[in-house]
C-alpha positions in Angstrom: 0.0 0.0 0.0 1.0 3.4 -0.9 2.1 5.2 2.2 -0.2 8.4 3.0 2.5 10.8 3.1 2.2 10.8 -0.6 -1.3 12.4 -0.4 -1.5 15.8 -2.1 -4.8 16.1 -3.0 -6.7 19.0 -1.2 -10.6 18.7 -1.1 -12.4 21.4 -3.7 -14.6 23.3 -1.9 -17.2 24.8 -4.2 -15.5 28.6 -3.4 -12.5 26.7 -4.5 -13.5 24.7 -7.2 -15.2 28.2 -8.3 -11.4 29.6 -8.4 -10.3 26.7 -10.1 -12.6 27.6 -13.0 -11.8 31.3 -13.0 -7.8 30.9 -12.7 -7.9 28.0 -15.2 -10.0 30.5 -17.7 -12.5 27.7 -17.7 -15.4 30.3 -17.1 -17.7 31.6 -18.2 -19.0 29.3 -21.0 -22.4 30.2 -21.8 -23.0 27.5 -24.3 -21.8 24.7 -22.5 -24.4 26.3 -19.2 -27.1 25.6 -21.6 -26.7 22.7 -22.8 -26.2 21.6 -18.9 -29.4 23.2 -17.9 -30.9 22.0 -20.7 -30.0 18.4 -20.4 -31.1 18.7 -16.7 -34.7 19.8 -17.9 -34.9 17.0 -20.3 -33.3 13.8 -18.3 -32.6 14.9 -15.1 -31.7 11.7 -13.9 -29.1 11.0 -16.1 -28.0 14.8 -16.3 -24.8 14.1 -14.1 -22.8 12.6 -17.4 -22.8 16.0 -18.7 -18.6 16.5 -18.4 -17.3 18.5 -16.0 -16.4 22.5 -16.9 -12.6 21.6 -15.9 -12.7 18.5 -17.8 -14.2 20.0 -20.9 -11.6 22.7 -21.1 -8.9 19.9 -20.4 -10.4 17.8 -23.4 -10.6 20.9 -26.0 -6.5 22.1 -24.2 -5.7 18.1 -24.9 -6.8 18.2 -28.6 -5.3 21.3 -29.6 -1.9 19.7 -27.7 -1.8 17.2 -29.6 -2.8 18.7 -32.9 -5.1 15.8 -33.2 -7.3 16.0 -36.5 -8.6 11.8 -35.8 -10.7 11.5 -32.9 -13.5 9.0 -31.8 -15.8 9.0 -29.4 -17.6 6.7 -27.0 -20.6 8.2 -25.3 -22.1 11.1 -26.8 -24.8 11.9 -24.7 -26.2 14.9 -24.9 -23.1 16.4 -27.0 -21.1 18.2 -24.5 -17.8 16.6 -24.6 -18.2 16.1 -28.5 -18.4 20.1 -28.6 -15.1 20.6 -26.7 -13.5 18.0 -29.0 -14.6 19.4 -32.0 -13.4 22.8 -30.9 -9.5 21.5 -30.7 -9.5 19.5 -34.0 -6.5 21.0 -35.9 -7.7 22.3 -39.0 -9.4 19.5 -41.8 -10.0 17.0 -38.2 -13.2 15.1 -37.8 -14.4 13.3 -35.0 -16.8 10.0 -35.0 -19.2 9.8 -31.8 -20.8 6.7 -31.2 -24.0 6.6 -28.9 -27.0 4.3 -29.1 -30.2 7.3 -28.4 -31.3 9.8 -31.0 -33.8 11.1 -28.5 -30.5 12.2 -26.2 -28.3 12.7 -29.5 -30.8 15.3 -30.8 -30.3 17.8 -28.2 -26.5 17.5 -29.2 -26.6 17.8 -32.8 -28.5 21.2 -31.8 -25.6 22.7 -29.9 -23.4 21.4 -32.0 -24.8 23.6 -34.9 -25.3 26.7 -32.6 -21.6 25.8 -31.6 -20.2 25.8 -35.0 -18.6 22.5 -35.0 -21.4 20.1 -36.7 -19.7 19.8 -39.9 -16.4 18.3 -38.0 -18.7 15.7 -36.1 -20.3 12.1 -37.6 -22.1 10.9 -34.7 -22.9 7.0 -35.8 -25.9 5.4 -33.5 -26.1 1.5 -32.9 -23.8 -0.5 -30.4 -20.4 1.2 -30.1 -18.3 -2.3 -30.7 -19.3 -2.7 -33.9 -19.1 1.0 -34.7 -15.6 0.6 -33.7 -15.1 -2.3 -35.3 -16.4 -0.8 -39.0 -13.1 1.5 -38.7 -10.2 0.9 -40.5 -7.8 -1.5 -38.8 -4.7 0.5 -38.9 -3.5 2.7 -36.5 -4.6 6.4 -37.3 -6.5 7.4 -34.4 -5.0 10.3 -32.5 -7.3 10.5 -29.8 -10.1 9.0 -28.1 -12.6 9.2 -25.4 -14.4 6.7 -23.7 -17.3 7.6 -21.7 -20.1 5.2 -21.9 -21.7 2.2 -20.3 -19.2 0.9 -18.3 -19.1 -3.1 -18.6 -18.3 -2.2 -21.9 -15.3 -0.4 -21.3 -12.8 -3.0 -22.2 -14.4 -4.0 -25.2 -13.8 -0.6 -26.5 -10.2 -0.4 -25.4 -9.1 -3.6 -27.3 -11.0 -1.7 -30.1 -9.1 1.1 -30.2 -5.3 0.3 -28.6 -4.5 -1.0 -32.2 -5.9 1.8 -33.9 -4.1 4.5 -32.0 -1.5 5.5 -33.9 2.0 5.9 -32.0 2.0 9.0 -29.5 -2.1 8.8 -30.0 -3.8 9.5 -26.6 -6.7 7.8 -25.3 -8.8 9.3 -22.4 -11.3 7.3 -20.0 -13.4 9.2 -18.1 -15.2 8.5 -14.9 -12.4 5.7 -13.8 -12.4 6.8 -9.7 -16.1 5.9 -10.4 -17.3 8.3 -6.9 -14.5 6.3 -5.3 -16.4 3.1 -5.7 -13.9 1.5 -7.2 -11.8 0.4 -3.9 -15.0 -0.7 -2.1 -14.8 -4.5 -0.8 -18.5 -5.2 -2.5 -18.6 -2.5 -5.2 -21.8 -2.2 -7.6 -21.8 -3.5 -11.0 -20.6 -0.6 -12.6 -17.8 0.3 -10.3 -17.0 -3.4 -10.8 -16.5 -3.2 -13.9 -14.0 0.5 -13.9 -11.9 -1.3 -11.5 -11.8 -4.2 -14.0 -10.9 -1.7 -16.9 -8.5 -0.2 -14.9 -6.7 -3.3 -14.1 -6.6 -4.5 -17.5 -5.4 -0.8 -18.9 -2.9 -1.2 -16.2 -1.2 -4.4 -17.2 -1.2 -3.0 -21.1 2.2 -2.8 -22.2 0.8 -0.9 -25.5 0.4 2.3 -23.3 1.9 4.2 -20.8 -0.5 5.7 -18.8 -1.8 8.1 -15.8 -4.9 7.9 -13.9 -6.0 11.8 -12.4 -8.5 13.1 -10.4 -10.1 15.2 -12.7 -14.2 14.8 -12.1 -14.9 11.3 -11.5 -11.5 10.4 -12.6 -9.7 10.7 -16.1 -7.1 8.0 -17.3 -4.7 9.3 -19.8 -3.1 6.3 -22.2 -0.8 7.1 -24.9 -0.1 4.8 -26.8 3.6 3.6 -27.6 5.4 2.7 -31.1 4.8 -1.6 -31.4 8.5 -2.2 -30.6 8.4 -0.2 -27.1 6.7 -1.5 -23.8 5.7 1.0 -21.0 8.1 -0.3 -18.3 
């Protein structure tokens, strides 16, 4: 066990995570309020996957690093995270989103319009494996997100791993799962992120960082075939 004097953490207070926002120029984004309140009106039980402001602006700061102009996506929702992507793509980029609801997809392609990024975004509906699967098989992905149902989670990582190009990033979000994922008898779905995040773990295709961003953000990149991660 890791001993405790390696904790830095500090707990976010909400006049601190308000700071956070403001210092990290994450604020104010009036499009992305909307589209929060707005998927609040319209499923506010499920309104809690709308991304995080700090992990939206890390997603856009990410894609722009990178200079990423290949990027899929697992989870659309209501369209949110799909914006911010869209927003980085380096000039000529696309982005695939796969989700499996028009009714939830609907209110993204709106935003996305208003946003100014719909004609960088191909959002294909049906089962996300064999979205993935329909891709070409060589590796020319330079980033991904993952953000979906989460028993699925490794299904989509063997999916994509080979198709990252080297250097490519991959991003999984919600893998601290409310800090579920170290409970003795977790739920089914935290079951299943600490699964995933012991099999992205042991992958010697990626070297990798898991941060508590949100619910938790793993960051993979992926290594050239002849390299291993340690």
């Amino acid at each position: 066990m890791l001993r405790n004097e390696t904790l830095r953490n500090i707990a976010l207070t909400p006049e601190l995570h308000d700071y956070l926002l403001v210092q990290g120029r994450m604020l104010p984004d009036p499009l992305l309020a909307e589209l929060a309140e707005r998927t609040r009106e319209a499923i506010p039980d499920q309104a809690h996957m709308v991304v995080a402001p700090e992990e939206a602006a890390l997603l856009t700061f990410l894609v722009r690093l990178l200079g990423a102009r290949t990027i899929v996506e697992v989870g659309t929702f209501t369209g949110s995270s799909s914006l911010c992507l869209a927003r980085g793509l380096a000039p000529g980029g696309s982005l695939i989103t796969c989700d499996v609801s028009a009714e939830w997809t609907a209110l993204a392609r709106e935003f996305w319009t208003r946003a100014g990024v719909a004609d960088r975004i191909e959002l294909r509906l049906g089962p996300a494996v064999s979205t993935l699967r329909a891709l070409p098989a060589e590796p020319h992905v330079d980033l991904a997100f993952i953000d979906a149902d989460k028993p699925g989670y490794i299904d989509y990582w063997e999916e994509l791993v080979p198709r990252m190009r080297p250097g490519g990033l991959i991003l999984v979000d919600n893998t601290l799962f409310s800090g579920q994922v170290i409970d003795e008898f977790p739920g089914v779905k935290a079951a299943a992120v600490h699964a995933f995040n012991e099999h992205a773990r042991k992958d010697e295709r990626v070297e990798l960082v898991l941060l508590p961003v949100a619910d938790g953000l793993t960051l993979a990149r992926r290594l050239p075939a002849e390299a291993t991660s340690f």
